[in-house]
N, C-alpha and C positions, 0 to 999 in steps of 0.2 A: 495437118502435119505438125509432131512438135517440133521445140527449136532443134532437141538433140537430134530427131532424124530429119531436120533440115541439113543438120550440120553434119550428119553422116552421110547423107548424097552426096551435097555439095563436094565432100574432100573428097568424092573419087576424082575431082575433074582439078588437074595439080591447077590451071591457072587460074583455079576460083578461089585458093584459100584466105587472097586479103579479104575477099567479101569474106567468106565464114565465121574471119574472125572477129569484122564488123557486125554480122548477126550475133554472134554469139557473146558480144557484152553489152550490147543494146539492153537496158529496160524499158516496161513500158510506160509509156507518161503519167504521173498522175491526175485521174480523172475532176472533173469538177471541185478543183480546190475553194475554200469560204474567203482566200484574204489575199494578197499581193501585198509583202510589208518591203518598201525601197529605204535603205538608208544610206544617207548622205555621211560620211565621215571623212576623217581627214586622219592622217599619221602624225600629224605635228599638233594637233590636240588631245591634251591632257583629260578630258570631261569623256574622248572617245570609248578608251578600254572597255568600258562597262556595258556600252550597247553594242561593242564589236562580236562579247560574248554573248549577249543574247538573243542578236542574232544567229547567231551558231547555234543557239539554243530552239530557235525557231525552225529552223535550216531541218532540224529532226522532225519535226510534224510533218505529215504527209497531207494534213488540210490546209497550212501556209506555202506559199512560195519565198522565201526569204532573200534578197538579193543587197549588193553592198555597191554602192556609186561611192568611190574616192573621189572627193571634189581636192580642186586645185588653189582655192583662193588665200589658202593659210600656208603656199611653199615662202612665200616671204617670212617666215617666222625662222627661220634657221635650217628646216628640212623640207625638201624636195619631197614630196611623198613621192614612191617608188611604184606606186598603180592610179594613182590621181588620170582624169581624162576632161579637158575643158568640157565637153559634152554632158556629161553630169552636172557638174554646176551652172550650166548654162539650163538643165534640165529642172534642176531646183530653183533657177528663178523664175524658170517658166510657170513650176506651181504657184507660186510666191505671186506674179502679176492674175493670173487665173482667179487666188484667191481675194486678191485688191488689198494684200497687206505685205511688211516688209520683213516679215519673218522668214529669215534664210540664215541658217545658222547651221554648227555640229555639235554633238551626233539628232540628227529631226529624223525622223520613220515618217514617210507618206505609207498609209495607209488605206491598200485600194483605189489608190488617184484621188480620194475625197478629201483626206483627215490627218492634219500635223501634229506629231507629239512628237516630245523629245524622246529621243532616242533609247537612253537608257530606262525609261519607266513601262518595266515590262504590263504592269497592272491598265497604265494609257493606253497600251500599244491594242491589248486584249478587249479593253471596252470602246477604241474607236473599231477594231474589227464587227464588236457586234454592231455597233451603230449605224458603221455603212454598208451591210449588208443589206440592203433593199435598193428598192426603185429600179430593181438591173443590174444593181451591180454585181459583177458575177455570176450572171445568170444565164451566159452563154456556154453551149459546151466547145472546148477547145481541143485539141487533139494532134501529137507528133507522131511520127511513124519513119523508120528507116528501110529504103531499099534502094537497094545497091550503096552509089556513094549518095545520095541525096534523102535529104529528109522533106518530107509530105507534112504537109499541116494543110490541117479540114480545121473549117469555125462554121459552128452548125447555124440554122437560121432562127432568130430573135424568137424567141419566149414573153416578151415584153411589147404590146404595141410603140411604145415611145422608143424603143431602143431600135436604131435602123441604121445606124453609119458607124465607124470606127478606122481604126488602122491595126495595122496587125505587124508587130515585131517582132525579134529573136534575139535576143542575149544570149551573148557566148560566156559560159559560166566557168571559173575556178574555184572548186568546192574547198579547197584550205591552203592559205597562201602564206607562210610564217616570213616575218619578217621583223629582222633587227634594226632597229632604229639608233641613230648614231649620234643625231642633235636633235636639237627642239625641247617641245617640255615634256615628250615622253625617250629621252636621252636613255638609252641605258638597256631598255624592255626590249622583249622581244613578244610581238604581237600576232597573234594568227587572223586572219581578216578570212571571213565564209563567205559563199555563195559571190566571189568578185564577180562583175561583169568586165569581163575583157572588151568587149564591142557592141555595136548595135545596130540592126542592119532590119529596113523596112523589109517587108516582106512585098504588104499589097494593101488596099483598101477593101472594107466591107462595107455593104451597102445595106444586111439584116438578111441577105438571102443565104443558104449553104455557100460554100464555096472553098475552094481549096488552090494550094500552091506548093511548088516541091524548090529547093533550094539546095544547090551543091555543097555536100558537105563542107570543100573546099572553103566555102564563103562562113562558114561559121567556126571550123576548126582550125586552133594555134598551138603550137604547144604551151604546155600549162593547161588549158582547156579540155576538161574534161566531165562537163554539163550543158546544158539547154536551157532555155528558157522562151515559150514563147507567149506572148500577151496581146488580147486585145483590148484596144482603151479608145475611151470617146475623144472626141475631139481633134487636136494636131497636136506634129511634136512641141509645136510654138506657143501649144496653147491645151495642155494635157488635161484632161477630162478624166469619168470615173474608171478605174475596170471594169472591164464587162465578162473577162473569162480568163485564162490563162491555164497550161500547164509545165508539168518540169518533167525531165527528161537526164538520165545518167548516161553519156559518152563512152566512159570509163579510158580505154586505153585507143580510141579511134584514130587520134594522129599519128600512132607509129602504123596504123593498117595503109595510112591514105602517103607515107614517104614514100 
């Protein structure tokens, strides 16, 4: 059945139409993306802007996943950042002890859980993607799906003999968040930040077998929130390992279906 005549059954029945209209702006996830690019920024750093834009820029490839962690550690500089989340910066030092160095700065891109580069060098960003694309990374397929109010996530079973554990997340995504800044050292600007992560929320552990798990919309939808994201990555939150899979997923207008 297509979507349109899912959605032309459905509305014969008046009390299904918040479902229809939750089917009917649903896309589907994209399938086996090559790269996870996370960056770490801040609104009260100056050196930001430039990698805020190319991740926007990345945010359009349908083989990256592009995602933006506001860290918190530079609101002492005069601005509060306005989407900062201790959880992010505590997640960048987690890379940072992982890696056994003290490099924790803004704008840094982890790439695929492996590989740090600064943020703004789009040309770094593109040749740590190719470089850690091996040994597994990546090489699970990942997969979102909506029905009714919940969403379904399957992470198929290991391709890799050495790849056999993981955890499996959801990021709740705001695809363009514009924002005037009033002090600090980018005073003045008005900055649009992509792919934000509003939250972060375990799903489940994997242990390399199939397996699957559905999650109340409820728990991933806010307003403002109108994407997905979901990843599997080796290791712990405490202690973040490579990608192993990941995909994205568009919302679009879900939180006014689920008031």
């Amino acid at each position: 059945m297509t979507a349109m005549m899912a959605y032309t059954s459905l509305s014969r029945w008046s009390g299904a139409l918040g479902l229809c209209a939750i089917i009917a702006i649903i896309r589907p996830a994209q399938a086996d993306p090559r790269a996870v690019v996370e960056l770490f920024t801040s609104q009260g750093c100056s050196s930001c802007p430039p990698a805020d834009k190319i991740i926007g820029e990345l945010a359009k490839d349908p083989d990256v996943i592009a995602m933006s962690m506001p860290i918190d550690y530079w609101d002492y500089l005069g601005w509060k950042d306005t989407l900062a989340d201790a959880r992010f910066s505590a997640r960048q030092r987690a890379y940072s002890r992982v890696r056994g160095d003290r490099d924790v700065y803004t704008p840094q891109a982890i790439v695929n859980g492996s590989a740090q580069v600064i943020g703004s060098d789009r040309a770094g960003i593109e040749n740590a993607i190719n470089a850690t694309g091996k040994n597994g990374v990546m090489s699970v397929p990942v997969t979102m799906s909506l029905s009714g109010k919940q969403i379904n996530v399957s992470v198929a079973a290991s391709k890799v003999p050495l790849v056999t554990h993981g955890e499996v997340w959801i990021c709740s995504i705001s695809k363009a968040v514009p924002i005037s800044i009033g002090r600090g050292e980018n005073r003045g600007r008005e900055i649009t930040y992509h792919n934000v992560v509003r939250n972060l929320l375990k799903v489940g552990d994997w242990n390399g077998s199939p397996a699957s798990w559905t999650v109340p919309l409820e728990n991933v939808v806010r307003e403002g929130v109108d994407g997905a994201v979901v990843y599997l990555q080796d290791g712990r939150s405490d202690r973040p390992g490579p990608m192993l899979g990941a995909a994205y997923t568009s919302l679009g207008s879900v939180y006014g279906s689920l008031r």
